[in-house]
N, C-alpha and C positions, 0 to 999 in steps of 0.2 A: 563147725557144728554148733548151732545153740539152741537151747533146751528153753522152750517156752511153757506157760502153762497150759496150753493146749496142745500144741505141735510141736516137734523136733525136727529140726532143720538141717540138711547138710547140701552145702554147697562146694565141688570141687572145681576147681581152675584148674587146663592145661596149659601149660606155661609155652606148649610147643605150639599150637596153635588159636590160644585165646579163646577156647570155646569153655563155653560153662556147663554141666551136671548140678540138676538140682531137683532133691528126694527129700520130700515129707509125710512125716510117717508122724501118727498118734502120741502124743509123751505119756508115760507112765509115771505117774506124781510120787507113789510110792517107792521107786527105784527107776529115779531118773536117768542113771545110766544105760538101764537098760533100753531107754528108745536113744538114745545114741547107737550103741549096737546094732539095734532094728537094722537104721537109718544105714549104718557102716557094711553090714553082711548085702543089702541092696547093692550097695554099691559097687561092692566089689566081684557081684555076681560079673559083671564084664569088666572088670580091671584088674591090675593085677598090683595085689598090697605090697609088693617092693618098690613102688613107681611112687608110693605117697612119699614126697619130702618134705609134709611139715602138715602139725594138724593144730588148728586155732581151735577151743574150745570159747562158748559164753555158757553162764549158768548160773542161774538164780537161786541155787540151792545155800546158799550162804543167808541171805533173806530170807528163806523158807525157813530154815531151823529160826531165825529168831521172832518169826512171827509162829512160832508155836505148830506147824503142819507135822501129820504125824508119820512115825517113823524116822522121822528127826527129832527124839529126846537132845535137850543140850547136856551136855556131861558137867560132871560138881566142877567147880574151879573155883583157884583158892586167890588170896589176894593177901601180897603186903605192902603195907604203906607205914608213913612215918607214924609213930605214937599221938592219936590225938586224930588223927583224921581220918580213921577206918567209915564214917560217914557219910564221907565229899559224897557217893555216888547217890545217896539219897537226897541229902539235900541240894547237891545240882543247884541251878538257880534257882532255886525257888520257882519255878515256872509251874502257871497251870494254862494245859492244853485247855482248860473246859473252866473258863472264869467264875461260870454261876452255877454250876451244878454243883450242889449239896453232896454227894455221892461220888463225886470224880474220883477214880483209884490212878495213883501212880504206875508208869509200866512196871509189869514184875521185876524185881531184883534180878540180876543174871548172875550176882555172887549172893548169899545169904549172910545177914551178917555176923553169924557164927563160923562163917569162913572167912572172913576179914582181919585178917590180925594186924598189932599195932608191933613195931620195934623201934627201942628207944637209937635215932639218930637225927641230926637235922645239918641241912645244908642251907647258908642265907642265900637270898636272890643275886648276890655278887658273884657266888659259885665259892665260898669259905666256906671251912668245915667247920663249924661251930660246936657239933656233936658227934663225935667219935659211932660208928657201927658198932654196935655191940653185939657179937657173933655168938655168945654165948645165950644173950635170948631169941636172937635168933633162929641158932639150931632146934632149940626148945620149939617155935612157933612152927620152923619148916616138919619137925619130928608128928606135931599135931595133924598138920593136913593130911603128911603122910598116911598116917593111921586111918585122916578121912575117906582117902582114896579117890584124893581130886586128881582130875585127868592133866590138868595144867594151871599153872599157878603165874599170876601177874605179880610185877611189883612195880610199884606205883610210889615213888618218895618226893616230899616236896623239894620243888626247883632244881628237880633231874637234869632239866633240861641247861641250866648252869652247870654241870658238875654233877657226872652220872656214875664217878667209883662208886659209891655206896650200890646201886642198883646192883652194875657189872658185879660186885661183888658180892651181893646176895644172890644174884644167879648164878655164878661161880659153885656157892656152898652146895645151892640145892642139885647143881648138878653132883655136884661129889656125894650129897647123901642121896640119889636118887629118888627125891623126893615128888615130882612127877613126871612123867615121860614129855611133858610140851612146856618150857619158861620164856616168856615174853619179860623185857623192861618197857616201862612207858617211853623214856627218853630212845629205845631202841626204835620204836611202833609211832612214835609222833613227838618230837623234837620241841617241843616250842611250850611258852608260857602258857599259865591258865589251868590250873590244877585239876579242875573238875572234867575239861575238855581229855585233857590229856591222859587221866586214868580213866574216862568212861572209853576211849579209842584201845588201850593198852588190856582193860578188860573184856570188849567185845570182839579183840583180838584173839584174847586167851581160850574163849569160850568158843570158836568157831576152828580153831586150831587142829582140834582132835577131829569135828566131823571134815573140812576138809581135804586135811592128810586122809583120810581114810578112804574120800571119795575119788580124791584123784590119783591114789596108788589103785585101789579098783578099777578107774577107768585107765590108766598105763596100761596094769596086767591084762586087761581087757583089749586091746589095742593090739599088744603083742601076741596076745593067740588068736588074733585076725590076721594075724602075720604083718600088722603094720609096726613097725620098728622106728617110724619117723620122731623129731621131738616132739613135745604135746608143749604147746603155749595157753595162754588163758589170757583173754582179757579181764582188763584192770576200769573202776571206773573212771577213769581218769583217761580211757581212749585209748590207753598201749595195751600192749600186747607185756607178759613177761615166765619165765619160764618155769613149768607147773611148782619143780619144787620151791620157789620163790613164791609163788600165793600160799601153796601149802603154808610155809613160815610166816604171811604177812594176811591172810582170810580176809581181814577188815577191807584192803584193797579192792576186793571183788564183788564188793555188796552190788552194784550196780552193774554187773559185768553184760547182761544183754544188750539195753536202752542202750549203752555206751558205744556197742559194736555198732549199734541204728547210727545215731550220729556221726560216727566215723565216715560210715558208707556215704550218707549224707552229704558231707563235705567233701568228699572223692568225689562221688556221682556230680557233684555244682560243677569242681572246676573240670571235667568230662566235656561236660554241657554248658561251660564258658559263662559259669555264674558262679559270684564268688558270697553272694548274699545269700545265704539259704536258711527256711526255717523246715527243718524234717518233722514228718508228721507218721506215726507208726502207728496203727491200728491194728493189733493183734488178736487173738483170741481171749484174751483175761482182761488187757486194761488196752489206751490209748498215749499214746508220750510224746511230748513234741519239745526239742530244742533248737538252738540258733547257732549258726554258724557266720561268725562275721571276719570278711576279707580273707574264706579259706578256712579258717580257725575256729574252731569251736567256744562256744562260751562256756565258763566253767565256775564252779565255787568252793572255796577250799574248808567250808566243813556242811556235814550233811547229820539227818537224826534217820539213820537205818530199824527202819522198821514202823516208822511211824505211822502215822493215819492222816489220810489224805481230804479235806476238804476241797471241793470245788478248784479244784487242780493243784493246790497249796496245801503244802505239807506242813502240818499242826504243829507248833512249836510247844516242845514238852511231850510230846506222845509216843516220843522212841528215843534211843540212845543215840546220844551225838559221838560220831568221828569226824577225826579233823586230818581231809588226806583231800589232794585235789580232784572235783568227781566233773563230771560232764552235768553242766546245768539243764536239765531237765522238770517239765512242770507236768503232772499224769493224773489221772482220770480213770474211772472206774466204768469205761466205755470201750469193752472190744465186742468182738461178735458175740461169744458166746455170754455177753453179761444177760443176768435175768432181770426181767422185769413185773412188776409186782405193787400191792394196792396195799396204801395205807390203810390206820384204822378210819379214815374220812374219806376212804373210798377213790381216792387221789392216785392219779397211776405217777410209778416211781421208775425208776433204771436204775441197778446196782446198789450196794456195790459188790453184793453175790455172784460170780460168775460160774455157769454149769459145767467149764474145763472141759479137760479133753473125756470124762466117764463121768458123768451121763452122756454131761455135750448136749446142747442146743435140741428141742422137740424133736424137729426136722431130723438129729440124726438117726431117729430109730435104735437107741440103746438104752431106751429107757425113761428120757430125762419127756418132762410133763408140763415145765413151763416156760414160756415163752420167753423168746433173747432177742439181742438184735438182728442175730441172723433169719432170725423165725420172721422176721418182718421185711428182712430183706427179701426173700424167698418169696412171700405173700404177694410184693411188689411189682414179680416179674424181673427182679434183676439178677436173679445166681438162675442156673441152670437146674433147669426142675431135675435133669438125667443125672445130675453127680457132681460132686469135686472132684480135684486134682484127676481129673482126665476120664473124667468115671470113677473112679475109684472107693471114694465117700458115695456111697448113695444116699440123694433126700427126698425126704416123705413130706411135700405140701399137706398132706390133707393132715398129719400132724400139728404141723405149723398152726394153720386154720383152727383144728381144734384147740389146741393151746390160746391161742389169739382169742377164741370166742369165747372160752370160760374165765379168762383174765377182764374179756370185754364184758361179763354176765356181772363182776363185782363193782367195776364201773360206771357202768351202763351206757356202754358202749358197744357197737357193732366190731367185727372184727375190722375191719378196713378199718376203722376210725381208731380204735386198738396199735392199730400197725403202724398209723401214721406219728402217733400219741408217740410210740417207742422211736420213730427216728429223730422224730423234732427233738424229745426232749436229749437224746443221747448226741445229737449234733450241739445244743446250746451245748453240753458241757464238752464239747468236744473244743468246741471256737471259744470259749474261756480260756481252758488251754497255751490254743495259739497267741492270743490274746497278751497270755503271764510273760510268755518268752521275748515277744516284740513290743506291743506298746506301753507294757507297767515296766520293761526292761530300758525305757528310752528309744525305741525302734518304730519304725513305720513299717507296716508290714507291706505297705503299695512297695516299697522298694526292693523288694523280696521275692526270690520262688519258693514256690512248696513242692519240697520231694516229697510222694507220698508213698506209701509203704506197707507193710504187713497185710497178712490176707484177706482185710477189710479197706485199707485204707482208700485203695486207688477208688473204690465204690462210695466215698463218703466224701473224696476231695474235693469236688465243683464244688457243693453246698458248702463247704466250710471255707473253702476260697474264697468264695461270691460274699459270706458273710463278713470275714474280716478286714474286704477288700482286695485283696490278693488277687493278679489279672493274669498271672502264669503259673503250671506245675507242671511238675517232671514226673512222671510213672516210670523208674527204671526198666531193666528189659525183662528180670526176676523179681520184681515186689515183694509176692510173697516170702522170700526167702532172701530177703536184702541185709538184713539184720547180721545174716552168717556169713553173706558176701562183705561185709564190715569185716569181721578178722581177717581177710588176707588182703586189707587195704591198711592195716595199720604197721606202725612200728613200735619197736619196743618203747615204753615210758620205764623211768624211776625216777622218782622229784624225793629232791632232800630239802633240806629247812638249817639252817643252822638261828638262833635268837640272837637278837643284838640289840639290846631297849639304847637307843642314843641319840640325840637330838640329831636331826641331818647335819645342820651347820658343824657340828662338832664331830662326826665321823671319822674314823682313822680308813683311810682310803687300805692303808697297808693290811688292818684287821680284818676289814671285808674281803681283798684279793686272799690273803690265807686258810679265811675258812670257803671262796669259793674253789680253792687250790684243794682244800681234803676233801670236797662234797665231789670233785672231778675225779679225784683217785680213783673215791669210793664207787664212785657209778662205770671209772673203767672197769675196775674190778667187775663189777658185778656185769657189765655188756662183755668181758671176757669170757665169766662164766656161760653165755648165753650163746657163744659163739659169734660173736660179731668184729669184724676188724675195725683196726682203729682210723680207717679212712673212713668208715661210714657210722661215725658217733661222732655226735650234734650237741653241745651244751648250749641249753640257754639257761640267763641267768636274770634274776631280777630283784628287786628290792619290795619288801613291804611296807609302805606307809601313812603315815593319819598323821590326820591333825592331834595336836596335844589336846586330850582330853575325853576323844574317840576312843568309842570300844573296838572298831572293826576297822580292816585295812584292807587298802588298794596296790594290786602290785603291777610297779614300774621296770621295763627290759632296762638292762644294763649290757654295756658291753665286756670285754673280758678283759682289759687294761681299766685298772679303776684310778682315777685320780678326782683332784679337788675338783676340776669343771666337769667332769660327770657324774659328783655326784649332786651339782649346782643346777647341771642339766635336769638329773633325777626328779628335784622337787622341782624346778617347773614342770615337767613330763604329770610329776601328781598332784599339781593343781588342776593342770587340762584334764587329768584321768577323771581326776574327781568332779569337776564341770561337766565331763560330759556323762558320769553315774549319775548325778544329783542335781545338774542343772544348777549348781554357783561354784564357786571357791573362792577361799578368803587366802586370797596371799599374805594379807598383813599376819597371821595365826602363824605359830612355830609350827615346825612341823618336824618327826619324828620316826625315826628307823624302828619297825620290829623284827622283823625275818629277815636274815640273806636266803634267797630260794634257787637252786637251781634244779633244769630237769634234762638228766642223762639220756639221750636219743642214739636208739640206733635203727640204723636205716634199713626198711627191707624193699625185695626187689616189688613194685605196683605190679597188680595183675592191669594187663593189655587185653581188653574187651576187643573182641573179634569185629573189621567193620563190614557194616551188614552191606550189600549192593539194592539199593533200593528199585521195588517192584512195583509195579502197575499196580492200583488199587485190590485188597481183594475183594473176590466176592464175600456176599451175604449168605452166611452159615446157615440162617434164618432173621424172624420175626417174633415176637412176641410182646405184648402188651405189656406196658409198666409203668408205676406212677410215678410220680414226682411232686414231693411236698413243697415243691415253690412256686406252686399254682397251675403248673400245667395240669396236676392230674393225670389219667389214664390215657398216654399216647403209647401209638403201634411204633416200634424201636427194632430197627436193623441191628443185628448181631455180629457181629466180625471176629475174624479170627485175630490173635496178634499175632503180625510178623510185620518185617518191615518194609512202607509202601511209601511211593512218592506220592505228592498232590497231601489234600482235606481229606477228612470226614469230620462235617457239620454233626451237631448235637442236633437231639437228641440221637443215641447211639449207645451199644455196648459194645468192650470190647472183651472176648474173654481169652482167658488162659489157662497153664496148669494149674499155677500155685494161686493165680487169684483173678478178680471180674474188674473191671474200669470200668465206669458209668458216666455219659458225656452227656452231660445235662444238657438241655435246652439254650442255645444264646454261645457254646461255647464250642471251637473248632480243635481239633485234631492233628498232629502228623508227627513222622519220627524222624530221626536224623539217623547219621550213619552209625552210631552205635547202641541203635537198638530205644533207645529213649523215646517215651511217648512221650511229646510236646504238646498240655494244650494249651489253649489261651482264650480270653473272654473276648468274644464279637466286642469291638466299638459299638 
């Protein structure tokens, strides 16, 4: 199930025969869970809740609380860090998101800093105790917060991640004084060097802790008097799956937990359809997100700024809190259907990055909402079904559309048609920008590439943004719409640990690295114990982080699980090449220098088996209707089809529709499915 900003999605697999159920129903922004429920009492109006053995959860409500939406107050939380650096989270690096503005404000503080305390202890970067914990101020600073009635309290001390008694030990106290009911340590929450990095993770930790735990005992207890008793997992951004009360303790992990489930699917659906180069492209109701998937494998980055603000697909550096956990590299855009569109003060038509969500929702839906989105122009076009969505069910109102269209087009001065056209062009540039971030500023050619497209817009926007970036194939799964959710029961569990190790390669202790990937393996069996997983189907892999000496940021190299002196000889060649092929050079003659041992604990789950279709005679034509097309055709008569799956073509121009979403087969571009259900098209030579 994943909870989008407009829609709630649940997808079930039968394991016995490989058929899919898939039910979308309205999200309730205010009490998210409750369109999970919607979504869940549907479903089991014909099934029976003892048959579910397992439920994947995505959910953006971890992001929501810290972009400020209401009904997610964040709760007081306290913080202690060594004496002298109650600060770090303010002055961070010095960065401004916004160079020239006179006026620029900082993101709000998420601790105040009269909940910042200082205690005198200090640990050097070698991992020595140079300054004794002093328990007595201490108890003193934990007795304060107390009193404050913070929900959860970080501690944050310098070069934890050397030498983490002190933390372990002031978490200790405050458990004994009860001093908040939720304790996080930074070196618990994010292991590694870099002080500021590592208490803003350990803090956006703490403050997301209590809503949470809160939400996902809700949605459990909520589960169980549906009579479903199965576990509840949650995707992680980082592509896994892991077990609820394991996010409950670790929040930070899930900031990105939807997009994440997108690309998972993504890179299932490629190797399905015998492509292992894929860039996924998700077009939703709120925004648009596109990543890459290369040889199977998702691209990823190991720290992100949650909550930030997104310029032209690129997320603003300085404009939200950074965590550092590995997230599925994703570049997004303030382009889904329901974004609204709208006139500067010079009269200039804009998109986004307002979206009218699931209440108002889009003119067309008739609830109210008054100004024009992209779906309103989709609708105009002739490409969604004037009778309804999801199978009837949404009903829409063109001559809303229209109107909206024409008093957007009254401040322009522009007709409505030219209005409509105005909103796809511009919400496609920024959509192929996008694609763009992920392949060609990534080092990537996107010619070499398919695009799976996605979400309940996407399949209707692919040709055009295919055609633009060059891309001459895309995959329309067989449930688009609701691909995102069919993501959780494609993945497996993740937990990536980190152990630091600042040490020139050449000088390495082969024995020091195999030791600490020896506890990071314990730890992750443990915890894939706890998850139920045997230990035939858990996966470690391991890897090195490394840079040149005098690099801020590193590149990480697989290793195998015997370490010795030619592997790790291997290693730095391995990160020269790596480095050559990020950045286009590498300098062998430069040292080169170990930060992280990283490994990530896998465990295996069983892949859902997409049922294969027996392919059918073409079908007929549902109908006809008129529809334009901004890449010069204009207003052509367009055969409508049903999707199921058919042997032979269908040439462009074409629609194809369905429940959860419309395909739109541009002009120049052909048609057809294979045996699992997969819409293949491809561009005429």
């Amino acid at each position: 199930m994943d909870v989008g900003g407009t829609f709630t999605d649940l997808v079930a697999l039968d394991a016995r025969t490989g058929s899919l159920t898939s039910i979308k129903v309205p999200s309730i922004p205010a009490c998210p869970e409750g369109g999970v429920f919607d979504a869940l009492r549907r479903y089991l109006e014909n099934q029976e809740a003892k048959e579910v053995r397992m439920v994947g959860h995505a959910t953006t409500i971890a992001t929501n609380a810290l972009l400020g939406q209401l009904s997610l107050d964040l709760p007081p939380t306290g913080l202690v860090t060594t004496k002298g650096f109650r600060d770090v989270l303010e002055i961070g690096r010095q960065r401004r998101s916004e160079v020239y503005n006179l006026f620029f404000e900082r993101p709000r503080m998420l601790v105040p800093r009269r909940l910042r305390l200082e205690v005198l202890e200090r640990i050097e970067a070698n991992g020595a105790v140079s300054t004794p914990l002093d328990e007595t101020e201490l108890r003193e600073l934990l007795s304060r917060l107390k009193h404050e009635g913070v929900a959860s309290i970080a501690f944050g001390f310098l070069n934890s991640y050397a030498n983490s008694t002190h933390e372990e030990r002031a978490k200790e106290v405050a458990r004994e004084m009860r001093a908040a009911p939720y304790l996080i340590t930074s070196s618990g929450v994010s292991n590694g060097y870099r002080e500021y990095e590592r208490l803003s993770t350990a803090v956006v930790n703490a403050v997301l802790m209590p809503i949470m735990h809160r939400y996902l005992t809700e949605l459990a207890t909520g589960l169980k008097g549906l009579g479903v008793s199965a576990p509840l997992y949650v995707m992680q951004s980082n592509g896994g799956l892991s077990a609820a009360k394991i996010s409950a303790e670790y929040p930070a992990t899930v900031v990105e937990s939807g997009p994440a489930a997108g690309v998972m699917a993504a890179a299932w659906i490629g190797k399905i359809a015998g492509e292992e180069n894929v860039i996924s492209f998700d077009m939703g109701g709120t925004t648009a997100k596109a990543g890459a998937v290369r040889g199977g494998t998702p691209e990823a980055v190991s720290e992100y700024e949650v909550a930030g603000r997104v310029h032209m697909g690129r997320l603003i550096k300085g404009s939200g809190y950074p965590i550092r956990f590995p997230l599925i590299d994703l570049a997004e855009c303030s382009s889904g259907g329901g974004t609204i569109a709208w006139a500067d003060e010079g009269r200039a038509l804009r998109v986004g990055p307002t979206s009218a969500g699931a209440d108002p929702g889009p003119a067309c839906y008739g609830k109210g909402g008054t100004k024009p989105t992209v779906t309103d122009a989709n609708l105009t076009f002739g490409r969604l079904n004037p009778d309804g969505l999801l199978g009837g069910e949404l009903k829409l109102r063109p001559e809303l559309a229209s109107k909206a269209l024409t008093e957007l087009g009254a401040t322009t001065g522009m007709s409505a048609e030219e209005t409509a056209v105005g909103i796809v062009r511009i919400a496609n540039s920024m959509m192929g920008k996008i694609l763009r971030i992920v392949s060609v500023e990534r080092g990537v050619d996107p010619r070499d590439y398919v695009l799976v497209a996605f979400g309940g817009a996407g399949p209707m926007h692919a040709c055009a943004l295919a055609g633009e970036v060059g891309i001459g194939r895309i995959v329309v799964p067989p449930s688009p719409g609701m691909f995102s959710a069919l993501g959780l029961l494609t993945a497996d569990f993740f937990h990536d640990y980190s152990h630091p190790y600042l040490r020139a390669a050449q000088e390495a202790d082969p024995s020091e690295i195999s030791e600490s990937l020896r506890e990071m393996e314990a730890t992750g069996t443990a915890t894939l114990n706890t998850e139920g997983i045997k230990r035939e189907d858990m996966v470690f892999e391991r890897q090195l982080e490394m840079r040149y000496v005098g690099q801020s940021y590193e590149l990480a190299v697989s290793i195998p699980k015997e370490i010795t002196s030619q592997v790790i000889n291997s290693a730095i060649l391995g990160f020269h090449a790596r480095h050559r092929e990020a950045y286009g050079f590498s300098a062998e003659s430069e040292s080169v220098e170990v930060v992280n041992i990283r490994m990530r604990a896998i465990g295996k789950l069983p892949k859902p088996e997409l049922k294969t279709n027996q392919l059918k005679e073409l079908p007929r034509e549902t109908g006809s209707r008129r529809v334009f097309f901004e890449t010069g055709e204009g207003w052509v008569g367009t055969p409508v089809y049903p999707r199921v799956s058919w042997s032979g073509t269908i040439d462009g121009p074409a629609i194809v529709e369905q429940y959860d979403a419309t395909t739109v087969i541009y002009p120049g571009w052909v048609a057809e499915t294979d045996g699992f259900g997969n819409l293949r098209i491809r561009k005429e030579k």
